[in-house]
C-alpha positions as CSV (number, residue, x, y, z in Angstrom):
1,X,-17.5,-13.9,-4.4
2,X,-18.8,-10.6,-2.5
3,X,-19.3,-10.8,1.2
4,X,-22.6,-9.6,1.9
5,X,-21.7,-7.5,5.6
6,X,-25.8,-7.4,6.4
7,X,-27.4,-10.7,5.5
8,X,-31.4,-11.4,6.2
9,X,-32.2,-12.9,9.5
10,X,-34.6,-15.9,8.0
11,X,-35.1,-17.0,11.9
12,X,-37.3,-13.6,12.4
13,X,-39.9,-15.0,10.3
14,X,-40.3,-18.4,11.2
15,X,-40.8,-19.6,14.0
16,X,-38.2,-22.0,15.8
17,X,-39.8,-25.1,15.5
18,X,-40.4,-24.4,11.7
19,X,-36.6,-23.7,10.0
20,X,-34.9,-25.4,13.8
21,X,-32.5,-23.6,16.5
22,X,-30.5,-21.2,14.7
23,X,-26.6,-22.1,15.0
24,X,-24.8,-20.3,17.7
25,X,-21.8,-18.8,15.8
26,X,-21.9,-15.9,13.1
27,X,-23.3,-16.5,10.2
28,X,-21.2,-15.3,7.1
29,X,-23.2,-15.2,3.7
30,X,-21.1,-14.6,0.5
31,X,-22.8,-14.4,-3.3
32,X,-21.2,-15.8,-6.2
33,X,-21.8,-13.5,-9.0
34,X,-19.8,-15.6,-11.2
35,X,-21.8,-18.8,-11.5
36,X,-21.5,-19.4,-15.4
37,X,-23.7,-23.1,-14.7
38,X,-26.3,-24.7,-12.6
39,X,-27.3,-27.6,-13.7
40,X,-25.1,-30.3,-12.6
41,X,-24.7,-33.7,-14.2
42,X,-23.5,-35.9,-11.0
43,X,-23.0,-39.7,-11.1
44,X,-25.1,-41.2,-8.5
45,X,-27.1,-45.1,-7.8
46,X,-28.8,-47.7,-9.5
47,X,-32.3,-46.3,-8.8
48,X,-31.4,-43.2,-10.6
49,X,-30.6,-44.7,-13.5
50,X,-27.0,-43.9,-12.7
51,X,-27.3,-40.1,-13.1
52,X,-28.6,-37.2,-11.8
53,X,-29.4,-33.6,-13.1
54,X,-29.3,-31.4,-10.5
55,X,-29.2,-27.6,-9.5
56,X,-27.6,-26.3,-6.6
57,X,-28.5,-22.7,-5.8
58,X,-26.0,-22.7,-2.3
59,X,-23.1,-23.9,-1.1
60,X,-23.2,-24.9,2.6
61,X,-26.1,-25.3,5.2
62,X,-26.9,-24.4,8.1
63,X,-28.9,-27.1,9.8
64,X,-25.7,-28.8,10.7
65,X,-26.2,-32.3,9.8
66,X,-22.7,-33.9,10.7
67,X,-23.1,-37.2,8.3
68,X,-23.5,-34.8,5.1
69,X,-21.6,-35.5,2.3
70,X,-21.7,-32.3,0.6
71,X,-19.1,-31.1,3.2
72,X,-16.5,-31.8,1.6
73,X,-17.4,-29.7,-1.5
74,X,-16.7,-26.3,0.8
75,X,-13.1,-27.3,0.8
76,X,-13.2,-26.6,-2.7
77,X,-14.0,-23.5,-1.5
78,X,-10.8,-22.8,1.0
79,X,-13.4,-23.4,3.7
80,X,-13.3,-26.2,6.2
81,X,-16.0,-29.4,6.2
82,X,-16.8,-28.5,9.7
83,X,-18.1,-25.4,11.2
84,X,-17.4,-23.2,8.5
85,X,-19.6,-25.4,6.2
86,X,-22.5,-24.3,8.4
87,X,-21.5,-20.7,9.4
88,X,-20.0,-19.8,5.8
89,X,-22.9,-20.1,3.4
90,X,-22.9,-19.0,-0.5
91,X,-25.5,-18.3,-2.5
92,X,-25.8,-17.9,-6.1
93,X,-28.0,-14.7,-6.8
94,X,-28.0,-15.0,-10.4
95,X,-29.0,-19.2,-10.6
96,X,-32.6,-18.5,-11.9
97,X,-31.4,-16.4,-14.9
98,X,-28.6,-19.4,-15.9
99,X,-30.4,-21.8,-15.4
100,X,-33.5,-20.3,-17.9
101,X,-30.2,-19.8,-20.3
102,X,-29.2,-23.5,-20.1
103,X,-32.6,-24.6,-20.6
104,X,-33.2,-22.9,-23.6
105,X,-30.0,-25.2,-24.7
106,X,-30.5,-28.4,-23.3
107,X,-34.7,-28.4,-23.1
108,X,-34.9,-31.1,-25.8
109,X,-31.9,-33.5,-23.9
110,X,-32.9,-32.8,-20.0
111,X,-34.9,-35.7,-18.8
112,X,-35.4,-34.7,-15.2
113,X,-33.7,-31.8,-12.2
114,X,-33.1,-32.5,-8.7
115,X,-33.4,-29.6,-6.2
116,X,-30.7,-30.6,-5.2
117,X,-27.7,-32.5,-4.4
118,X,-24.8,-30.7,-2.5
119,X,-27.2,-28.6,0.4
120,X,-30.4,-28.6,1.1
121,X,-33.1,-26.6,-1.3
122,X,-34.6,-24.9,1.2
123,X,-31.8,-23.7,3.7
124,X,-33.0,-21.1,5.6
125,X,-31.5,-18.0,3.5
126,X,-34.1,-19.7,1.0
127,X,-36.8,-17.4,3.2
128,X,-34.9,-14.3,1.9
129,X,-33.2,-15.0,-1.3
130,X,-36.0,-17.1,-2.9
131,X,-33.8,-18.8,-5.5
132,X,-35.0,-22.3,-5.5
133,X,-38.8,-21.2,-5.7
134,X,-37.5,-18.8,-9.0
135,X,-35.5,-21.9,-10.6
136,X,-38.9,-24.3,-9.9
137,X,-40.7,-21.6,-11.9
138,X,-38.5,-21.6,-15.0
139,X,-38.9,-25.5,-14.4
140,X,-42.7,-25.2,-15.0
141,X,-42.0,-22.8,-18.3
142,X,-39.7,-25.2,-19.8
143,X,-42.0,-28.1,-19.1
144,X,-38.9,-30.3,-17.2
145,X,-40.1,-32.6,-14.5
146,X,-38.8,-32.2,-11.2
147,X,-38.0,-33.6,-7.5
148,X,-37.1,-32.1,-4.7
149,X,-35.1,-33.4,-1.5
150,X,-35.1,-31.6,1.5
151,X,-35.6,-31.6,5.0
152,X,-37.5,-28.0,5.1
153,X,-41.3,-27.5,5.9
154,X,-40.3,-24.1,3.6
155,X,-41.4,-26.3,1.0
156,X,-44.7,-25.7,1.8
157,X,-44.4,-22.2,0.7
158,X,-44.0,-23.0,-2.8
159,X,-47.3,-25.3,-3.3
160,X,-48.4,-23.1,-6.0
161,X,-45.6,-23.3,-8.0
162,X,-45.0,-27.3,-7.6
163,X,-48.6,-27.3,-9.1
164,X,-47.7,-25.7,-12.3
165,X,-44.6,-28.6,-12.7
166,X,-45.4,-31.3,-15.8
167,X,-44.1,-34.0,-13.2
168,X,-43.2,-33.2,-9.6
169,X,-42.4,-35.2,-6.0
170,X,-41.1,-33.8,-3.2
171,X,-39.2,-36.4,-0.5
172,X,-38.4,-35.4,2.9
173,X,-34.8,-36.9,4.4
174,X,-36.6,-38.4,7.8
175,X,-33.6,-40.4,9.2
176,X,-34.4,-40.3,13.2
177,X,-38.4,-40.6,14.4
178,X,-37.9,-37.9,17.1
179,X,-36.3,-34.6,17.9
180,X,-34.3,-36.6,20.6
181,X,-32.7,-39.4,18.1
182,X,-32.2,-36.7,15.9
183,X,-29.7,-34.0,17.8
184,X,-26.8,-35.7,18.2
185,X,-26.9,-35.6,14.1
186,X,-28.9,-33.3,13.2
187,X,-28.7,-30.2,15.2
188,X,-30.4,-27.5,13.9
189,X,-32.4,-29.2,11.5
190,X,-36.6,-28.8,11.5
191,X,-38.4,-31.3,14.1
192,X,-39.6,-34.2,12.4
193,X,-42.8,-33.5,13.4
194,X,-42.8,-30.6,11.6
195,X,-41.6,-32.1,8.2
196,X,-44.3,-35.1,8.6
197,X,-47.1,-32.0,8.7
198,X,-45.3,-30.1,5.6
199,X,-45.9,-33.9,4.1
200,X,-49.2,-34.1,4.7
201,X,-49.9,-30.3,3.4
202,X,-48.0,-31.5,0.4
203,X,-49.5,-34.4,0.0
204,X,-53.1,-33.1,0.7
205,X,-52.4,-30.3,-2.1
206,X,-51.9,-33.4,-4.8
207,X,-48.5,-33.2,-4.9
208,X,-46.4,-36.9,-5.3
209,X,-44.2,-37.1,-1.9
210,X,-42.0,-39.4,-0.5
211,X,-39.7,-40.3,2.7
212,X,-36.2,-41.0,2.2
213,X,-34.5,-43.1,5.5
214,X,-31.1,-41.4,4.8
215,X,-28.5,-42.0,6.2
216,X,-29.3,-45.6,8.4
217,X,-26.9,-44.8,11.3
218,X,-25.7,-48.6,11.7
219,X,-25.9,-49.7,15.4
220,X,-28.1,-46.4,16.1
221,X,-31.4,-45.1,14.2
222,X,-32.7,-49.3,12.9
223,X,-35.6,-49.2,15.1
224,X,-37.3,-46.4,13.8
225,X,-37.6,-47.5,10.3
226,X,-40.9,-48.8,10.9
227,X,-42.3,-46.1,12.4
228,X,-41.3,-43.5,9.9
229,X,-42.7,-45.6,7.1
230,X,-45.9,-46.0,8.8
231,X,-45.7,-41.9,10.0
232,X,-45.2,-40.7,6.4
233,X,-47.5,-43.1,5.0
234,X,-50.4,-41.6,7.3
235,X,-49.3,-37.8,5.9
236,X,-49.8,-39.4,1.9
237,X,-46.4,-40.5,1.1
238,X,-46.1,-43.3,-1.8
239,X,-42.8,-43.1,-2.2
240,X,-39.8,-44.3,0.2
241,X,-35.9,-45.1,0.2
242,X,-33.3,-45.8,2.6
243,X,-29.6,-45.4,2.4
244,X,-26.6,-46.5,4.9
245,X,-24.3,-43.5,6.3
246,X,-21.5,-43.0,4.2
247,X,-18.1,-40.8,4.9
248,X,-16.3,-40.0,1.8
249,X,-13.4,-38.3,3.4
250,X,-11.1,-38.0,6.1
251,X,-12.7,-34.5,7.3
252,X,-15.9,-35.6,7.2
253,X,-15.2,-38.8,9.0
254,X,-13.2,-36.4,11.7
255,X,-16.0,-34.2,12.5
256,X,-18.6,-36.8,12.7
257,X,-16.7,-39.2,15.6
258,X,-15.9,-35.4,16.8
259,X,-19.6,-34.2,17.4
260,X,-20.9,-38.1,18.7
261,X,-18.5,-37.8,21.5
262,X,-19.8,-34.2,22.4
263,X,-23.3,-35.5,22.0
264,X,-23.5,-39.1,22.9
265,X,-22.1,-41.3,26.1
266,X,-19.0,-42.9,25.2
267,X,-20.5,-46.4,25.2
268,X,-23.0,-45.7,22.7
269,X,-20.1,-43.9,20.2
270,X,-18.1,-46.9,20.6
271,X,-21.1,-48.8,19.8
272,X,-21.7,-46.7,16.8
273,X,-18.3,-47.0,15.4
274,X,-17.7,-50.8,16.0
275,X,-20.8,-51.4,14.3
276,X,-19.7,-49.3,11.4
277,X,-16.4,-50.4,11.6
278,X,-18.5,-54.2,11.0
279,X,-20.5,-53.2,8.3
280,X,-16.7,-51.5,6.4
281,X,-14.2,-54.4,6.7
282,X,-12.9,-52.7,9.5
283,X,-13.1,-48.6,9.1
284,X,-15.6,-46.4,9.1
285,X,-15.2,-45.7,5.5
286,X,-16.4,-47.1,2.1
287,X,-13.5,-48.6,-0.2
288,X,-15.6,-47.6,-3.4
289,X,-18.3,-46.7,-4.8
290,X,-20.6,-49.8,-5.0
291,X,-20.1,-50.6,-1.3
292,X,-21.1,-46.9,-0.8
293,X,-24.8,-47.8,0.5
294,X,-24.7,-51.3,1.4
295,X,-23.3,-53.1,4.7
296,X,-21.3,-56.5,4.9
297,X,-22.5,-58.2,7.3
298,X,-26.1,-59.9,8.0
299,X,-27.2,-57.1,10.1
300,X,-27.4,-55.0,7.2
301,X,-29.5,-57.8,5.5
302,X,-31.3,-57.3,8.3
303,X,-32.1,-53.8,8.3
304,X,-32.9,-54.1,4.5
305,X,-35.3,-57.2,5.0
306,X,-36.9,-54.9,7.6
307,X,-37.1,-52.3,5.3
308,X,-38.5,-54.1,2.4
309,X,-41.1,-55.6,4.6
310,X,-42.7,-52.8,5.5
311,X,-42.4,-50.9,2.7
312,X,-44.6,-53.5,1.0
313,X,-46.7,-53.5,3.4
314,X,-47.4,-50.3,3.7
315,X,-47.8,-50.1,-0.4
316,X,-44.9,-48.1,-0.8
317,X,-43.5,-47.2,-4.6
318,X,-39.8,-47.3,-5.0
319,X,-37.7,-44.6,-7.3
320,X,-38.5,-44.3,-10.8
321,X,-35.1,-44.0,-12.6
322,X,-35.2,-41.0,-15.4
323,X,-35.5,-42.5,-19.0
324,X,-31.5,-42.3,-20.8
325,X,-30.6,-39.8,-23.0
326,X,-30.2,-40.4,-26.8
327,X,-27.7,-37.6,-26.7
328,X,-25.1,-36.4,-23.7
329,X,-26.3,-33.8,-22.2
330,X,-23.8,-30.2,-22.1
331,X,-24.1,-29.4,-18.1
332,X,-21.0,-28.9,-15.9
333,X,-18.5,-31.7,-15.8
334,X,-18.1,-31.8,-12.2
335,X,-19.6,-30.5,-9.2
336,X,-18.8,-27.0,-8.9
């Protein structure tokens, strides 16, 4: 990887409530120039058909969320799930031109490609770098359909291109209703507000979007599932989902109870954990992979129930798995 001593400043051109508060350490931007895949086949749930295609054009992200899974994947790195997964972000220059290389391979076997699954699409950086709006392109030439998952009114930049796709949704991850619920977690993400009016732009332009409740904090963000069902549905979301907050390691788990006890009073952390700890048989971790989104007790039942309610009611459309391949599909074997 080459260590680029000069990177772009993305928070000179947009404003703060657009991309969020820029972190307050250094940022460090490093480009892998030997990325010989993108597209990454990743095992994921039931309403996905149990696996996704996706293509990751960074590594690390700077909005900070402290729940994110993808932390863990920067250790792979050398770098550590906590600060440096937000401070030490790499981008892979040369992902358009791969992934138009694997396409011309796999075109005929590729039902679908997620934008993305390890960091957000549209980072910051994406303001500079333009990657994911290059690899969206090469998805319209090769006629593959297409989703995106962010949490980025950036988005927005790229209506014209989303147009061209042969199948396209975009969902925004909306897990708090406020700016207020959402800084303990989510700390330099955009304001909700913002991504509810980069839905409705999305939405107005034609485009398929969608809200995704992810992660449910249990004992913390169960009130304002309602209300961000009936906000997105107001900006033209059909589409919703909702996942429970899941740790899949040690570090992650560490940083998270770490940053709730700089963020939150200690009664409503111990709160948070008990809860969590009721919903885990007794930790704040998932013993596999089926229990990964679900809770145990009826509290979760709850929470679903409350969920599924209002999702009907609203006329909400739940995920349309990808149809299976005939053939497997030659992508990268694991993550990175």
């Amino acid at each position: 990887m080459r260590h680029v001593k000069n990177p772009p400043n993305p928070y000179d051109r947009y404003s703060a409530e657009y991309v969020g508060e820029p972190p307050p350490t250094k940022l460090e931007v490093f480009e892998e120039t030997a990325t010989k895949k993108v597209i990454t086949k990743a095992f994921a749930s039931d309403w996905e058909g149990g696996w996704r295609y996706t293509v990751n054009c960074y590594r690390g992200c700077v909005h900070g969320c402290t729940y994110c899974f993808a932390r863990q994947y920067h250790e792979f790195l050398g770098y550590g799930a906590g600060t440096d997964f937000e401070t030490k972000i790499v981008v892979k220059p040369n992902a358009p031109q791969i992934l138009r290389e694997e396409l011309k391979k796999t075109r005929d076997k590729m039902p679908h490609l997620d934008f993305s699954f390890a960091t957000d699409p549209y980072i910051p950086l994406e303001a500079e770098y333009k990657l994911t709006r290059q690899c969206l392109e090469v998805c319209a030439e090769f006629r593959v359909p297409t989703a995106v998952i962010t949490k980025s009114p950036l988005v927005t930049r790229d209506i014209d291109v989303l147009l061209k796709q042969s199948k396209v949704s975009v969902f925004f991850s909306m897990p708090f209703l406020t700016k207020e619920k959402s800084n303990p977690f989510e700390p330099y993400t955009p304001v909700p507000e913002a991504r509810f009016r980069a839905m409705k732009k999305l939405s107005d332009a034609g485009i398929t979007t969608g809200i995704g409740i992810a992660p449910v904090i249990p004992g913390y963000n169960e009130p304002d599932i309602p209300g961000l069902l009936e906000r997105a549905k107001e900006c033209g979301a059909s589409r919703a989902f909702m996942s429970m907050l899941h740790l899949d390691t040690d570090s992650i788990e560490d940083y998270f109870v770490q940053k709730m006890n700089e963020r939150l009073t200690a009664s409503r952390v111990s709160r948070i954990i008990n809860t969590i700890k009721r919903e885990r048989g007794g930790t704040l971790r998932h013993r596999s992979y089926k229990e990964r989104g679900t809770g145990m007790t009826e509290q979760w039942e709850v929470t679903q129930k409350l969920f599924d309610f209002h999702v009907r009611r609203l006329g909400f459309k739940g995920h349309e798995a990808p149809k299976p391949l005939e053939e497997p599909v030659s992508v990268q074997p694991n993550l990175f």
